[in-house]
PAZAPA-4460 file (N, C-alpha, C; in steps of 0.05 Angstrom, whole numbers, plus 32768, in hexadecimal, padded with zeros to 4 digits):
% residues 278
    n_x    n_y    n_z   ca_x   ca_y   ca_z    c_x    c_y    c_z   seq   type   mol
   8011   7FE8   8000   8000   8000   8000   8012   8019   8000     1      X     A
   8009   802C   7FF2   8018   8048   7FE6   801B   805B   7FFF     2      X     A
   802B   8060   8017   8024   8071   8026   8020   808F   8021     3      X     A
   800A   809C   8021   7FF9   80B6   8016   8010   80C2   801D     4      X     A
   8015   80DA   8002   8029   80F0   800A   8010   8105   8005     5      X     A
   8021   8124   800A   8015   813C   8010   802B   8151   8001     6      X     A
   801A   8161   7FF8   8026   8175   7FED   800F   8194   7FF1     7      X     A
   8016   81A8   7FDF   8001   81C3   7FE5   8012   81D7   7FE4     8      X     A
   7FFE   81ED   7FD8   800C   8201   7FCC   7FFD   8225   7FE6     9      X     A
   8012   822C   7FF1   800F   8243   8006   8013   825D   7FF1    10      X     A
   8004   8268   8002   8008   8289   7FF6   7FF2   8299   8005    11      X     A
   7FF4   82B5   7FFB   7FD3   82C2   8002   7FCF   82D7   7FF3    12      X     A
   7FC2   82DD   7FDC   7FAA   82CB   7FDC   7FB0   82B0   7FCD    13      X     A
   7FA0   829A   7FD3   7FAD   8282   7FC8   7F91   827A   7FB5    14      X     A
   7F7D   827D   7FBF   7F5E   8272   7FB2   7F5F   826C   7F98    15      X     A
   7F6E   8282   7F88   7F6C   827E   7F6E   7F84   826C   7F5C    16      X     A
   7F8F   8265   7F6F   7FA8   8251   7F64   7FAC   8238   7F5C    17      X     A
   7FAD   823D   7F44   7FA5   821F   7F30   7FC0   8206   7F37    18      X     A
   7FD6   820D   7F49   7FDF   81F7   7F56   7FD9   81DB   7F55    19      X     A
   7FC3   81E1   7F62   7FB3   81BF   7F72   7FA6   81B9   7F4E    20      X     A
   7F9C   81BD   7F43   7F9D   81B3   7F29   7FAD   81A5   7F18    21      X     A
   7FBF   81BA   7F1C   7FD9   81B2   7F06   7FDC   8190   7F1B    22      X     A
   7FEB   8193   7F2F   7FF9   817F   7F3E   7FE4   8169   7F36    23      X     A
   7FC5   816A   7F4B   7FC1   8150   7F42   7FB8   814F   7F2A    24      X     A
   7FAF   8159   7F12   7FB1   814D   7EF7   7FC6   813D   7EF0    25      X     A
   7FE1   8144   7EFE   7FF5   812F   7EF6   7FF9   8117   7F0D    26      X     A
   7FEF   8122   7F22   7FEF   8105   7F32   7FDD   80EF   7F28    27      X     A
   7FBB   80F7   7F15   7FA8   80E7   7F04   7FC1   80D9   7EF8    28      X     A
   7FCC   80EA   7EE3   7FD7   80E2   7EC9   7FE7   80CA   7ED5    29      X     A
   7FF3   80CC   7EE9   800A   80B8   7EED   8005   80A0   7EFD    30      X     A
   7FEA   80A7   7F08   7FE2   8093   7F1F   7FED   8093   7F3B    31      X     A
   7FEF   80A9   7F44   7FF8   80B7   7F58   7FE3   80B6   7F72    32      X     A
   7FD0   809A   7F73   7FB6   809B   7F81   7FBA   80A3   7FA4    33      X     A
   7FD5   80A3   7FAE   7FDE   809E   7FC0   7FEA   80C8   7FCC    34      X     A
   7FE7   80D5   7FB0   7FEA   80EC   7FBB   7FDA   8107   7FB6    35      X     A
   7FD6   811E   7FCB   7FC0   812D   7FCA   7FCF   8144   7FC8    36      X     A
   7FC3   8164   7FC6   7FCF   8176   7FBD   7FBC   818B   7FBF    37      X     A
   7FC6   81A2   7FDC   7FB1   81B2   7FE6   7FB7   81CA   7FDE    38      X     A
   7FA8   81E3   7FE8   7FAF   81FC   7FE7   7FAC   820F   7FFF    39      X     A
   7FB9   8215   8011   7FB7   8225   8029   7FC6   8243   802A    40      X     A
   7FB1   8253   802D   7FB4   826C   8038   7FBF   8275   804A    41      X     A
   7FD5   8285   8049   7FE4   8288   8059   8006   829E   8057    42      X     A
   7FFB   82B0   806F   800E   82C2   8070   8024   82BD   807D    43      X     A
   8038   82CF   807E   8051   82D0   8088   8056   82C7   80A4    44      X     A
   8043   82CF   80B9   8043   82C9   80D0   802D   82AD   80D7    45      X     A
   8025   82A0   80C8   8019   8288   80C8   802E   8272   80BA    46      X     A
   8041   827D   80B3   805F   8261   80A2   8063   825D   80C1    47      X     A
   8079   8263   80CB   8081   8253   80DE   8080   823E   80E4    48      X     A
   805C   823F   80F4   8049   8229   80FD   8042   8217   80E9    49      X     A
   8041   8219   80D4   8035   820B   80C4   8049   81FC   80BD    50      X     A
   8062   81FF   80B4   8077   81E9   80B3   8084   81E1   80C4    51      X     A
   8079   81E6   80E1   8087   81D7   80F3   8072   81BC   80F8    52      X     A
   8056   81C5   80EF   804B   81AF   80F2   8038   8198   80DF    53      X     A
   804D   8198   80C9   804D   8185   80B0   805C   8166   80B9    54      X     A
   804A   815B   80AC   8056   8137   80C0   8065   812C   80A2    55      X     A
   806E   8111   80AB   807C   8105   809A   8071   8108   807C    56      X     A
   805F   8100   8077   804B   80FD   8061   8049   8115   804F    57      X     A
   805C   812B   8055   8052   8149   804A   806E   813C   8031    58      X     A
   8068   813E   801B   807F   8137   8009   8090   815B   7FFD    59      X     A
   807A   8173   7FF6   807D   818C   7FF3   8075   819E   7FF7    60      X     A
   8082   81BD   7FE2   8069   81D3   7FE7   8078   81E6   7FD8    61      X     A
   805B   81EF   7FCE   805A   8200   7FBB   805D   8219   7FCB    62      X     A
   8071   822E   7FBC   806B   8249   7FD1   8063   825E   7FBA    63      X     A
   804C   8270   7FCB   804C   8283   7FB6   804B   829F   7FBF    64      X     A
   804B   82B2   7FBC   8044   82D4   7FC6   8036   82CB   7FDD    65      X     A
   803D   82DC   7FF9   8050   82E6   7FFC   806D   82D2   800C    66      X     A
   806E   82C1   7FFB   807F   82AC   8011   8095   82A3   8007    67      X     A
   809D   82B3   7FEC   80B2   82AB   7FE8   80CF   82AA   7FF3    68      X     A
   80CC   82BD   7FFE   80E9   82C6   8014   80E2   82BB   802A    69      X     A
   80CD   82BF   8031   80C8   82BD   805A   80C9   829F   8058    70      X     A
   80C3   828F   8046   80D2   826F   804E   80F3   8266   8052    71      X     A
   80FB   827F   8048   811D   826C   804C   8121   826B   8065    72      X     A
   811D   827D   806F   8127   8275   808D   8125   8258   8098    73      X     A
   8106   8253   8093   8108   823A   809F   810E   8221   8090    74      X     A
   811F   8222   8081   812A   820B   806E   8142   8209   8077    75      X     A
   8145   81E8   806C   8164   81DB   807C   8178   81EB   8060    76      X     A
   8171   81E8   8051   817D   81EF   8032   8172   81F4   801D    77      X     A
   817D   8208   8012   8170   8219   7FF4   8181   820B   7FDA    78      X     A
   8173   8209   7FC3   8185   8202   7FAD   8199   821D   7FA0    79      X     A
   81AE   8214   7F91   81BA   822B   7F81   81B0   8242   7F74    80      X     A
   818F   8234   7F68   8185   8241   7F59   8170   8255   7F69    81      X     A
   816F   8249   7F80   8155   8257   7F92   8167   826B   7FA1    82      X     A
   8182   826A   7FA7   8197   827B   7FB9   819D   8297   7F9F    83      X     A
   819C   828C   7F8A   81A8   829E   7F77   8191   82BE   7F71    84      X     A
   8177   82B9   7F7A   8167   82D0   7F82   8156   82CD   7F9F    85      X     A
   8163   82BF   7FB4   8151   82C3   7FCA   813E   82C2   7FC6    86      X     A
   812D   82AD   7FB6   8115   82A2   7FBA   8108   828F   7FB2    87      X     A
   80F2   827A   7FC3   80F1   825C   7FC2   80D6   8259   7FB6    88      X     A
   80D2   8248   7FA6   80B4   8249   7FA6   80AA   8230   7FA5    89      X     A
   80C8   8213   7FAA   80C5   81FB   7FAB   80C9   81F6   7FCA    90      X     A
   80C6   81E3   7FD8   80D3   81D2   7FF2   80C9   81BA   7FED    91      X     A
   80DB   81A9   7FF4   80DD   818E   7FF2   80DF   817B   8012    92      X     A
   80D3   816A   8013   80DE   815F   802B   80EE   814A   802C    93      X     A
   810A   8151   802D   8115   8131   802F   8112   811A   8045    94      X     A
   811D   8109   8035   8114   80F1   8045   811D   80F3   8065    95      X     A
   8131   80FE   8063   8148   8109   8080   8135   811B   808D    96      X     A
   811B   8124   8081   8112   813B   809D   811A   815A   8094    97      X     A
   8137   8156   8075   813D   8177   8070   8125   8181   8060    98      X     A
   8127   819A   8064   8117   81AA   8058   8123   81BB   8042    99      X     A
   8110   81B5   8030   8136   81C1   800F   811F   81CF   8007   100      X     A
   812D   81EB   8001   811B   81FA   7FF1   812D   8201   7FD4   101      X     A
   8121   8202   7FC3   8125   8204   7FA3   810F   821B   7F96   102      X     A
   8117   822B   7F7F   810C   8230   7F6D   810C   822A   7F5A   103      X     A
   80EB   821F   7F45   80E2   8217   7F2C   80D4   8233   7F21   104      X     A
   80D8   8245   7F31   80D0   825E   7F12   80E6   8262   7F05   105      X     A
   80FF   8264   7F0A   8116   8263   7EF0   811B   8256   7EDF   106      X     A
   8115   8240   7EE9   8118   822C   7ED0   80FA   8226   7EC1   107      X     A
   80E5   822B   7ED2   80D2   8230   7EC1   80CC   8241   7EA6   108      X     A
   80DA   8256   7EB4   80C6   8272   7EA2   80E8   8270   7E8E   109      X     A
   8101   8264   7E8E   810C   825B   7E75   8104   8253   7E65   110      X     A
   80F6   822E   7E6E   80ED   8222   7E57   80CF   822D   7E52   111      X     A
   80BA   8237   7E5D   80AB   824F   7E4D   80BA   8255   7E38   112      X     A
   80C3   8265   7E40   80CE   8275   7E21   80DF   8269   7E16   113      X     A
   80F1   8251   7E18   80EF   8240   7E02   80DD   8234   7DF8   114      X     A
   80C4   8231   7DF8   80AF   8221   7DF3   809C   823B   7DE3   115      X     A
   8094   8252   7DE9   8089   8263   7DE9   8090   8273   7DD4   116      X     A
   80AD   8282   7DE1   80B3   829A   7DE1   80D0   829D   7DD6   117      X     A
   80DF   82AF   7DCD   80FB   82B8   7DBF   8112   82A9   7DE2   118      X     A
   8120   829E   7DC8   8135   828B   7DDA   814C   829A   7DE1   119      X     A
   8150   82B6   7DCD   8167   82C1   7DD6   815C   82E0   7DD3   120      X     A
   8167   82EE   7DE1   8164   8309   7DDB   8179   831A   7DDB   121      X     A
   817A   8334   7DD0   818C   8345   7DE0   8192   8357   7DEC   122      X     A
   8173   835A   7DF5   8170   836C   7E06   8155   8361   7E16   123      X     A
   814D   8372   7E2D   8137   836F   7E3D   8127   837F   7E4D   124      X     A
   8112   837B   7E57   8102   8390   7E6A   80EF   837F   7E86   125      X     A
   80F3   8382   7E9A   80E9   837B   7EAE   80D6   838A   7EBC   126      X     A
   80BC   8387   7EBF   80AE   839B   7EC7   80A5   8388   7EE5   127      X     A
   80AB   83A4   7F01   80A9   8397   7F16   80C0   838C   7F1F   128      X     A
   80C1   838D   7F39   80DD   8384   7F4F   80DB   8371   7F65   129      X     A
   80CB   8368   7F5B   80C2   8351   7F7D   80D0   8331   7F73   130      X     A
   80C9   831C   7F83   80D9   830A   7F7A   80D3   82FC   7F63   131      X     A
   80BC   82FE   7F5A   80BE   82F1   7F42   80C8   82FF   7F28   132      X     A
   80D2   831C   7F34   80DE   8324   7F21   80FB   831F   7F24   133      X     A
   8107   831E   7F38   8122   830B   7F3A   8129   82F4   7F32   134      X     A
   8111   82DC   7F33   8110   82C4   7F1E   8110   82D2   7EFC   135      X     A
   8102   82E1   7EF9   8103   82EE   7EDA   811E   82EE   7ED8   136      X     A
   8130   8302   7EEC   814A   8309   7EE2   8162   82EE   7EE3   137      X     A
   8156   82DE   7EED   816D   82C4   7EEE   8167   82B3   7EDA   138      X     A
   814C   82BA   7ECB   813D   82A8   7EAD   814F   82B1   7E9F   139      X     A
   814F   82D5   7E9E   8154   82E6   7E88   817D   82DE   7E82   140      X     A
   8184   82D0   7E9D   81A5   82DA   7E98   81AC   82BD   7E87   141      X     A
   818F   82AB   7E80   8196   8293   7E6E   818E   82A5   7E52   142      X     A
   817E   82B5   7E4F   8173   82B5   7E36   8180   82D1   7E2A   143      X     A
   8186   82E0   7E40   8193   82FF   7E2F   81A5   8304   7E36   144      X     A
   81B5   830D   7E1E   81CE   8313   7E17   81D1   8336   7E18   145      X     A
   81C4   8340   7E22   81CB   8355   7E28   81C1   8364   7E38   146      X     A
   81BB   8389   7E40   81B1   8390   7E59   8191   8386   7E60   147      X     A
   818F   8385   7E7A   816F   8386   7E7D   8166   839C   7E8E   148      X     A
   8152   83AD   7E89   8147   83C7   7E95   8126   83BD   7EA0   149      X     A
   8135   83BD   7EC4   811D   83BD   7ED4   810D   83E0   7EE2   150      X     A
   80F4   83DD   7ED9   80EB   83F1   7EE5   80DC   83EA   7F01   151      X     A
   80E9   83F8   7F10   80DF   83F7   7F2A   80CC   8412   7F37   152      X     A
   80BD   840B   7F4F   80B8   8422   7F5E   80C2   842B   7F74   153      X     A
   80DA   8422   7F7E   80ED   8429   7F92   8107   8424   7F90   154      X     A
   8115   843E   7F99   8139   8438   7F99   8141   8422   7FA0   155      X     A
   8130   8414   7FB1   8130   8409   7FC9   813A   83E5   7FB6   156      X     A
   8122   83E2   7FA3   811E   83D0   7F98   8135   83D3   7F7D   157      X     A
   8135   83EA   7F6F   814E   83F5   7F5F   8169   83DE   7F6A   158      X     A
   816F   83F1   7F83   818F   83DE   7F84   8189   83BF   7F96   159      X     A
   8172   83B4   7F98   816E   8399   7F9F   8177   838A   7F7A   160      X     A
   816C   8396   7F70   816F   838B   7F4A   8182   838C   7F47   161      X     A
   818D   83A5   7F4D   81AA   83AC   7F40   81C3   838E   7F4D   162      X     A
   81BF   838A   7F64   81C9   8382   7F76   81C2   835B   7F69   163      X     A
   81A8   8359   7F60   819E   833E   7F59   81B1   833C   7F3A   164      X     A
   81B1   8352   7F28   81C3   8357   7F17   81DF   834F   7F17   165      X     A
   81E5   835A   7F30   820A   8359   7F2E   8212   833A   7F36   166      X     A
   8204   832E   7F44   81FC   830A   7F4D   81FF   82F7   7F37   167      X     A
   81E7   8301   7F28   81EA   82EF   7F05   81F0   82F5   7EFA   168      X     A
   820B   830F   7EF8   820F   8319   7EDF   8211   831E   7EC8   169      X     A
   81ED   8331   7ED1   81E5   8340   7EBC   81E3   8356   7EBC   170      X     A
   81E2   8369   7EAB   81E8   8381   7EA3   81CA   838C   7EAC   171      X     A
   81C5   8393   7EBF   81A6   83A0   7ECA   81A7   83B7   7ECD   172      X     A
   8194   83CB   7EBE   8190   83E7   7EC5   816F   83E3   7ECE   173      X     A
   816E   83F8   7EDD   8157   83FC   7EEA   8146   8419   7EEE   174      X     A
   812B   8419   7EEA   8131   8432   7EE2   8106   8439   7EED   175      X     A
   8107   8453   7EF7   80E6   8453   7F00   80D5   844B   7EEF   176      X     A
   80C0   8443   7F08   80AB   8430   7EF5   809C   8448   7EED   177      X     A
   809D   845F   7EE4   808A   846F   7EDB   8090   847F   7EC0   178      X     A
   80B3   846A   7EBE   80B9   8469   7E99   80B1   8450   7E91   179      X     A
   809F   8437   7E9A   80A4   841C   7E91   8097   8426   7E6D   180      X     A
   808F   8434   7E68   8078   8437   7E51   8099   8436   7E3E   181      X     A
   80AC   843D   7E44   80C1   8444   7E2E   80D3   842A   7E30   182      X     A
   80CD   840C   7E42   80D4   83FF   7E3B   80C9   83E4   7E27   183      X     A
   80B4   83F7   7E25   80A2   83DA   7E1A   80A9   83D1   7DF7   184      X     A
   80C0   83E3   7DE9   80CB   83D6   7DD5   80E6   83BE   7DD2   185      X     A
   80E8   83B5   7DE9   80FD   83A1   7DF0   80F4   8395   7DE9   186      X     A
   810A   8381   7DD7   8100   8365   7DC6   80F4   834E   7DDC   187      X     A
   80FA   8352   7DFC   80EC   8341   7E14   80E0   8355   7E27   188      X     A
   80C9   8355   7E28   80B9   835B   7E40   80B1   8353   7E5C   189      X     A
   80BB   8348   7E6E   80AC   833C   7E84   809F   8349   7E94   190      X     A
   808A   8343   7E9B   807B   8351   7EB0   806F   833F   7EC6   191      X     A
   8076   8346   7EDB   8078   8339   7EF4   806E   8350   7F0A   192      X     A
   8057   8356   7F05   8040   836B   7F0E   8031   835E   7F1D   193      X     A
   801A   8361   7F2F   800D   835E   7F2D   7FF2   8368   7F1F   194      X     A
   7FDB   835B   7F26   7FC3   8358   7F13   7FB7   8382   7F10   195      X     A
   7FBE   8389   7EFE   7FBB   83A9   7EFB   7FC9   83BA   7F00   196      X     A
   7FDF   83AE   7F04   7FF8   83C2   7F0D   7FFE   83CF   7EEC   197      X     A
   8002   83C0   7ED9   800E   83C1   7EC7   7FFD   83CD   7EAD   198      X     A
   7FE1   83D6   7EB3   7FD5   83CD   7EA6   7FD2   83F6   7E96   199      X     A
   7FDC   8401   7E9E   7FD7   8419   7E92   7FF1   841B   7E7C   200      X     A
   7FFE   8405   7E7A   801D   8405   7E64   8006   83FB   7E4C   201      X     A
   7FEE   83F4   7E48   7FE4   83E9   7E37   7FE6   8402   7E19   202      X     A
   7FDF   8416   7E27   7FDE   8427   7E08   7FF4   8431   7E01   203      X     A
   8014   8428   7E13   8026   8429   7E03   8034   841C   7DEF   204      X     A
   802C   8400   7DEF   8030   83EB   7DE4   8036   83F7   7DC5   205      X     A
   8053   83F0   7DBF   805A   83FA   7DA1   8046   83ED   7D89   206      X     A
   804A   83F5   7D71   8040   83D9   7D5C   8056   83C5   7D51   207      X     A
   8049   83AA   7D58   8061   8394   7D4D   8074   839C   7D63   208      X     A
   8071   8399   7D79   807F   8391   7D92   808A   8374   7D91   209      X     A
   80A5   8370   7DAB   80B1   8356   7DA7   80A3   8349   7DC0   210      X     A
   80AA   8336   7DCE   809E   831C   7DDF   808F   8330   7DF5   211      X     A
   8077   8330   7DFC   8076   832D   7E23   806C   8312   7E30   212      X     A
   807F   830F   7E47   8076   82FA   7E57   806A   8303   7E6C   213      X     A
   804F   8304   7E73   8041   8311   7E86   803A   82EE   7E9B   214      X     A
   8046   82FF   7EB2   8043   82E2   7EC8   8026   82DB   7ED3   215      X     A
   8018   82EE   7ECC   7FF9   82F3   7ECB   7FED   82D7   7EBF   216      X     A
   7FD5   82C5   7ECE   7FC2   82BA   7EC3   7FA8   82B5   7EC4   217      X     A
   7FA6   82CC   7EE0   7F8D   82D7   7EDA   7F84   82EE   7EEE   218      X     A
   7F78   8300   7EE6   7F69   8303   7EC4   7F77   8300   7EB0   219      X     A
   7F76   82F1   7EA2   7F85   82ED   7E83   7F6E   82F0   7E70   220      X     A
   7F7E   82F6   7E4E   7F94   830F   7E59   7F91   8324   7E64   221      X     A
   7FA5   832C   7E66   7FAA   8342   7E83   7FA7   8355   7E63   222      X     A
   7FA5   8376   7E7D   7F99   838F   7E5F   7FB2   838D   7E51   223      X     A
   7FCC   8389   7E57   7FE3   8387   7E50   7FE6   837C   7E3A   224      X     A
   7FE5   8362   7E46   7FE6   8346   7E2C   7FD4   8352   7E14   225      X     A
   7FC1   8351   7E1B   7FAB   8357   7E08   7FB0   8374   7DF7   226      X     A
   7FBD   8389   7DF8   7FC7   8395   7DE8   7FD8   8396   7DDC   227      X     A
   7FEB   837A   7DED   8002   8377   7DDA   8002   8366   7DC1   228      X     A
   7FE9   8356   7DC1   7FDD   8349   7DAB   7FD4   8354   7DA1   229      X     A
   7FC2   8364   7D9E   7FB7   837C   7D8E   7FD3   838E   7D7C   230      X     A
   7FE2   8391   7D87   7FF5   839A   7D73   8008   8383   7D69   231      X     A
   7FFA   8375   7D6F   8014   8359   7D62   8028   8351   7D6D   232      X     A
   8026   8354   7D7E   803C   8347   7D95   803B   832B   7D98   233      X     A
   804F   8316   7DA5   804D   8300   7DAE   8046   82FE   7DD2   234      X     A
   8039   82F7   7DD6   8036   82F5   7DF6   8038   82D5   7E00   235      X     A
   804B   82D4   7E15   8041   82BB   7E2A   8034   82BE   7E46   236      X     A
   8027   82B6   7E44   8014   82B9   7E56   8023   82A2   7E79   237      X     A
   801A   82A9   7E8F   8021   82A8   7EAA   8018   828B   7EA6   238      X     A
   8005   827B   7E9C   7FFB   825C   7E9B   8016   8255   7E95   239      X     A
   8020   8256   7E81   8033   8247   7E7B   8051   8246   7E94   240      X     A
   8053   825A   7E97   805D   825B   7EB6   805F   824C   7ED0   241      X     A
   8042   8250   7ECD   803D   823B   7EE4   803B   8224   7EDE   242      X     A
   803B   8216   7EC1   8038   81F2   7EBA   805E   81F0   7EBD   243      X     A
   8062   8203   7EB3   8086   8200   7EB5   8089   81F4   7ECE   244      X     A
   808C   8203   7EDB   8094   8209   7EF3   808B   81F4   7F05   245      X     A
   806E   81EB   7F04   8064   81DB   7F12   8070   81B8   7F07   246      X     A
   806A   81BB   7EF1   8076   8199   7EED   809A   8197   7EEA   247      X     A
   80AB   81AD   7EF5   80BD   81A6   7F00   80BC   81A8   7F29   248      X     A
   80A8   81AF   7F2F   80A4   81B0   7F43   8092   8184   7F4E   249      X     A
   8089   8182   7F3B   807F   816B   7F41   8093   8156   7F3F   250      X     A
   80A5   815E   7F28   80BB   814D   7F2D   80CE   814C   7F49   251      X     A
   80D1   815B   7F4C   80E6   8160   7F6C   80CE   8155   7F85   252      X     A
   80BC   815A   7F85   80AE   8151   7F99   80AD   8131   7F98   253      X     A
   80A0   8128   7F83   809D   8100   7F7F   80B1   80F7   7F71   254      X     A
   80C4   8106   7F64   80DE   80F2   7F63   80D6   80DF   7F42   255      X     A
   80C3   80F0   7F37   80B8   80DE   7F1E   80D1   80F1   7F0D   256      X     A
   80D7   80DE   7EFB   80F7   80F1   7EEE   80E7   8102   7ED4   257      X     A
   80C3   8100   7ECB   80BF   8111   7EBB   80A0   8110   7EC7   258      X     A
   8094   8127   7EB6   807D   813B   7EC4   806F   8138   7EAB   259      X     A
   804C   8134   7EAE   8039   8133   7E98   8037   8150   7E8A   260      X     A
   8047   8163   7E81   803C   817C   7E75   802B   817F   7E7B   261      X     A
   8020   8175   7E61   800B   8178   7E4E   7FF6   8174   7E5D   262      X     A
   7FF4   8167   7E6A   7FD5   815F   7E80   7FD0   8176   7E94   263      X     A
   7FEA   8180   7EA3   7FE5   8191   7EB2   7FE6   81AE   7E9F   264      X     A
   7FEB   81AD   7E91   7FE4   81CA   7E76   7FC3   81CA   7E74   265      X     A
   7FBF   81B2   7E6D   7F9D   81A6   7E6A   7F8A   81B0   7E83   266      X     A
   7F93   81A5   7E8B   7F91   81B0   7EB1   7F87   81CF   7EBB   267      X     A
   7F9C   81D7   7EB3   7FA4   81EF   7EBE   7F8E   8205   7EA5   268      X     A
   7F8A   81FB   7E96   7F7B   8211   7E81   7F5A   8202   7E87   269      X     A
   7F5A   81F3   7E91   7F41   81E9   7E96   7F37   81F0   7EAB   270      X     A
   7F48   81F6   7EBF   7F41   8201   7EDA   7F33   8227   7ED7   271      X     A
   7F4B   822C   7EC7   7F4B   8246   7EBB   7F2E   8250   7EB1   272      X     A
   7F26   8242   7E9B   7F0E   8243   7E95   7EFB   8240   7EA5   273      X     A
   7EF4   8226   7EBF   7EE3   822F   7ED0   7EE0   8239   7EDC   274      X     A
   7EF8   824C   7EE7   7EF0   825E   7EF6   7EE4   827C   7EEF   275      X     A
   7EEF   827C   7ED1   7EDF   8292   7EC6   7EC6   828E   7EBF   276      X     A
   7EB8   827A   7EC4   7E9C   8273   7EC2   7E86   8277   7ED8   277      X     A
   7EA1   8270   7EE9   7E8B   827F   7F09   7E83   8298   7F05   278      X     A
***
């Protein structure tokens, strides 16, 4: 008999997080009858408690806003890739009792845009400074070959980039978010906003613009996306993101050496759809 593992994806707000989808569509696919996959709400001062009192059976966890940082602390160990921007959005439990935290948005939102989006660039634009725009800039130091210009809204956040810059060395200028409208002709766009932050750059959008990857997936599209199609732009959309990201995340958790895509892609746009039906 299969002893039940546990897994679940934290954040706040979490409700809308197609997580528990993705995961068990691929636990279906694989015959995974033996494991479940939750979603709990939960702020900064509710982690502590909560991972002190996970039992053997907990196999991972998904981390999302606002928990990407406030979990290291309590981890035995971070991966290279998760140390290289201070922030986790995997934990694993080993068999030993350690607690290993990793990040799958870098290597996610890569193969995105190899799958998606322009494989090389040579230049770039980062809109937003929080951590998933630090995973952007550790994507970007595989895919661009030259400067990338983050617009921020604080000095504060300015030389945190600058500083995430000099780490992966890349060539990062940074510059107020109240010029972002003059970066939106970079052959790469990322935007790592949240839901309306971004959304008044819509009527700058050039004609025959190059890539945006908006981490956004819902409301999709975002006013963003949606004007960047309108002038002919290519857009990847935040779904793809999260199937990335998640079926390398399913791998590190069950130890299966490959992940159903395609099912949890299936998944995840199916979830998508019902909830815009409510």
């Amino acid at each position: 008999m299969n002893t039940p593992r546990r897994a679940a994806v934290l954040g706040s707000p979490i409700a809308h997080s197609l997580s528990p989808a993705l995961h068990r569509a691929a636990y279906a696919a694989l015959g995974l009858k033996h494991w479940s996959y939750d979603r709990f709400e939960m702020e900064e001062a509710g982690l502590p408690g909560f991972i002190e009192g996970l039992d053997s059976s907990w196999a991972g966890l998904s981390v999302t806003m606002p928990l990407k940082r406030a979990i290291i602390p309590l981890l035995d160990e971070i991966s290279e890739t998760a140390s290289s921007v201070n922030a986790v959005n995997t934990v694993v439990f080993a068999e030993d009792g350690r607690r290993v935290g990793d990040n799958t948005d870098i290597p996610g939102m890569v193969a995105a845009l190899r799958e998606r989006g322009p494989e090389v660039v040579e230049s770039a634009v980062i809109l937003g400074a929080g951590a998933t725009a630090s995973s952007a800039l550790a994507a970007l130091a595989r895919v661009c070959i030259g400067p990338v210009t983050v617009y921020v809204r604080s000095k504060t956040r300015a030389r945190e980039m600058n500083c995430w810059g000099e780490s992966l060395g890349i060539d990062v200028r940074t510059a107020d978010w109240s010029e972002a409208a003059s970066g939106l002709g970079a052959p790469l766009v990322i935007s790592t906003t949240p839901a309306g932050a971004a959304d008044f750059l819509a009527e700058a959008v050039p004609e025959n613009p190059g890539a945006l990857f908006d981490v956004l997936y819902e409301p999709w599209p975002s006013v963003l996306a949606h004007a960047w199609v309108a002038r002919k732009g290519s857009v990847i959309g935040g779904l793809e993101l999260l199937v990335h990201q998640a079926a390398l995340q399913f791998r590190l958790m069950t130890g299966c050496e490959t992940s159903p895509l395609e099912v949890m892609r299936a998944a995840g746009e199916s979830a998508l759809a019902a909830s815009r039906e409510d």
